[in-house]
C-alpha positions in Angstrom: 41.0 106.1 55.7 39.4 109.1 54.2 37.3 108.9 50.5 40.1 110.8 48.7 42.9 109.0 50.4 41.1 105.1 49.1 40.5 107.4 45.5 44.3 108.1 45.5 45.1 104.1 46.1 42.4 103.3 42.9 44.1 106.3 41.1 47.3 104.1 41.7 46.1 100.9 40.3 44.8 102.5 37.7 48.3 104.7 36.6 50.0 101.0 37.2 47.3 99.7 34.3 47.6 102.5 31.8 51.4 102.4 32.5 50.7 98.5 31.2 48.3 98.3 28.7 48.6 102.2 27.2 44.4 102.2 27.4 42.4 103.0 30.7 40.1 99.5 31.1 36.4 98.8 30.6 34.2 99.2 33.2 33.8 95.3 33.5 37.6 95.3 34.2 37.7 98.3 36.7 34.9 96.0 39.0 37.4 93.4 39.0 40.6 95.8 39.6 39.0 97.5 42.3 36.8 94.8 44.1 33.7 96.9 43.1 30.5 94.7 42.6 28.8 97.2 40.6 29.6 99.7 37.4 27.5 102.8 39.4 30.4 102.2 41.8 33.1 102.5 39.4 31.3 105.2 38.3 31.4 107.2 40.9 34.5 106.6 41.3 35.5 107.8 37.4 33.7 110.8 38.3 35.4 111.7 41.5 38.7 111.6 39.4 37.4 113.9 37.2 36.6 116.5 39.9 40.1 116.4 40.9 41.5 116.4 37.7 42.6 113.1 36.7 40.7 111.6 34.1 38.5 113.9 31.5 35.7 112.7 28.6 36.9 112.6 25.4 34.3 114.1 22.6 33.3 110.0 21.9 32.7 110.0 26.1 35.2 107.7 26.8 37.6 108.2 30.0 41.0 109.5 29.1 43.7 110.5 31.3 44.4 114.1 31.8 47.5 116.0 32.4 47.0 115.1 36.4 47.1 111.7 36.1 50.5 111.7 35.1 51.7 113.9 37.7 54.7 111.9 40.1 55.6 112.7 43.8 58.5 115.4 44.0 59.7 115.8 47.8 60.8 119.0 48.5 64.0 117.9 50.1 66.8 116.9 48.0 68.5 113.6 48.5 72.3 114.1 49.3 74.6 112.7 47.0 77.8 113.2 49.5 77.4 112.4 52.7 74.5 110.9 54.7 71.9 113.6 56.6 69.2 112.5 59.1 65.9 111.0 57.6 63.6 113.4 58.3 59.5 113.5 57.3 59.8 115.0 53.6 56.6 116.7 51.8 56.3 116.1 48.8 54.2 118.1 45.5 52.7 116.8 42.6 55.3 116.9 39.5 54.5 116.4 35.6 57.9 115.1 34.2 56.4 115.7 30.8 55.6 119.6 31.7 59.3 119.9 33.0 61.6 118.4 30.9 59.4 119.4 27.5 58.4 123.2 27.3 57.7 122.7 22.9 55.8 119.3 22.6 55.1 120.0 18.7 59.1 120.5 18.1 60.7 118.1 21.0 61.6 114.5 20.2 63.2 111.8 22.5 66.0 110.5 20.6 67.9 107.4 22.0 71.5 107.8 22.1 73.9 105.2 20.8 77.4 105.1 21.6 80.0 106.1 24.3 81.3 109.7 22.3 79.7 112.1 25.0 80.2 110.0 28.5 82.1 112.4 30.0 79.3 114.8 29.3 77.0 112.3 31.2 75.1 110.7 28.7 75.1 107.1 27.9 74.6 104.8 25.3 70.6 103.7 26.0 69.9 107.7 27.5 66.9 108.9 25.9 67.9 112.8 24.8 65.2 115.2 24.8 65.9 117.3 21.8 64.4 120.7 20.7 63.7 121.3 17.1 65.4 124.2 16.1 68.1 125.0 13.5 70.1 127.3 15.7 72.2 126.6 18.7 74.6 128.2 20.5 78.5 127.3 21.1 78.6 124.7 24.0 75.2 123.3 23.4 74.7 119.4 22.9 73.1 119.4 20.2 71.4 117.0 17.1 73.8 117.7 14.0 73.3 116.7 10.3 77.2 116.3 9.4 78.3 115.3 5.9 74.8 113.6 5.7 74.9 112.2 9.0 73.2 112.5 12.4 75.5 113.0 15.7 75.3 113.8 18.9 77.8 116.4 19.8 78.9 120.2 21.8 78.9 122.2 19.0 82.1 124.2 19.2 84.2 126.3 16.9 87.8 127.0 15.5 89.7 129.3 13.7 85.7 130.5 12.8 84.4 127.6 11.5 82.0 125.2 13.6 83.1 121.9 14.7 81.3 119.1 16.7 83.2 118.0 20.6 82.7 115.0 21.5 83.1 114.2 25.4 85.3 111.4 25.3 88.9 111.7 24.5 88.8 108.5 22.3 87.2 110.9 19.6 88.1 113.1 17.7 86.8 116.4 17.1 84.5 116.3 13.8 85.1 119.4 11.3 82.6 119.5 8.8 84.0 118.6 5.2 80.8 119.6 3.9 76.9 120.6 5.5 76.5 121.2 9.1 72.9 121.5 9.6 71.5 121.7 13.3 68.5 119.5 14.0 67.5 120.3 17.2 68.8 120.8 20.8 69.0 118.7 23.9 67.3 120.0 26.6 66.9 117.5 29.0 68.3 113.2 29.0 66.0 110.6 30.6 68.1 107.4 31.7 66.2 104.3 32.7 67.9 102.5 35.8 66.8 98.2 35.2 
């Protein structure tokens, strides 16, 4: 096993960690996680990260992770959802969830949703939406409404000229502002954890 190749399997342990504890560990810790018997080791390996764009200094020189080290594996072949296909080898590239589903970061919130009103529009109660500030939307968006002083989730729609809020389930009924409709944001993406 190559260097790089052992780096990536430390680089794993220590993504599992931070995915953990929300802090990259002291050096005293990384000996123990990696089996090293010396800091100079696990500093060389710190700086080997750094070289290939995992982990930066922050201005107080502590490690920190950098955009890299929350990059996934995306194969390049898509998984059918229909019928089975032959296994095959697949490829796979490096893929930052965070740099595809957000393109704002200052003006997107995740928002969990609550409530069955847009199932048939895919999203569950638990989803996470990703929502894009922004007080305009356009008709047929799911978006973040402020209606009569309250927050929905909702297709904005409109009739006879006025805008209404769709819901996606038929056990709901279409919501026709008697007063504000104020847009909060937009969703733009849903994240849906799988236990």
């Amino acid at each position: 096993m190559s260097e790089f190749e052992r780096d990536l399997e430390y680089l794993a342990r220590l993504q599992d960690y931070y995915a953990d504890e929300r802090c990259l560990p002291s050096y005293a810790r990384l000996m123990s996680l990696f089996g090293f018997a010396s800091k100079s080791a696990v500093s060389k390996l710190l700086t080997r990260l750094q070289l290939q764009g995992f982990l930066n200094r922050s201005s107080d020189g502590d490690w920190v992770p950098a955009d890299r080290f929350f990059e996934r594996t995306l194969s390049s072949e898509p998984v059918p959802a229909g019928m089975p296909v032959a296994a095959r080898d697949v490829g796979t590239d490096a893929f930052a969830i965070d740099q595809y589903l957000i393109n704002r970061p200052s003006h997107t919130h995740l928002i969990p949703v609550k409530g069955d009103s847009m199932i048939d529009a895919g999203i569950h109660s638990g989803d996470l939406a990703v929502v894009e500030r922004r007080a305009i939307a356009n008709l047929g968006d799911i978006v973040v409404a402020i209606v009569d002083d309250e927050f929905t989730l909702k297709t904005l729609g409109k009739e006879g000229g006025k805008f209404v809020l769709l819901p996606a389930n038929p056990a709901y009924p279409v919501i026709r502002p008697q007063g504000t409709l104020e847009i909060f944001g937009v969703m733009v993406g849903l994240v849906r954890k799988y236990r």
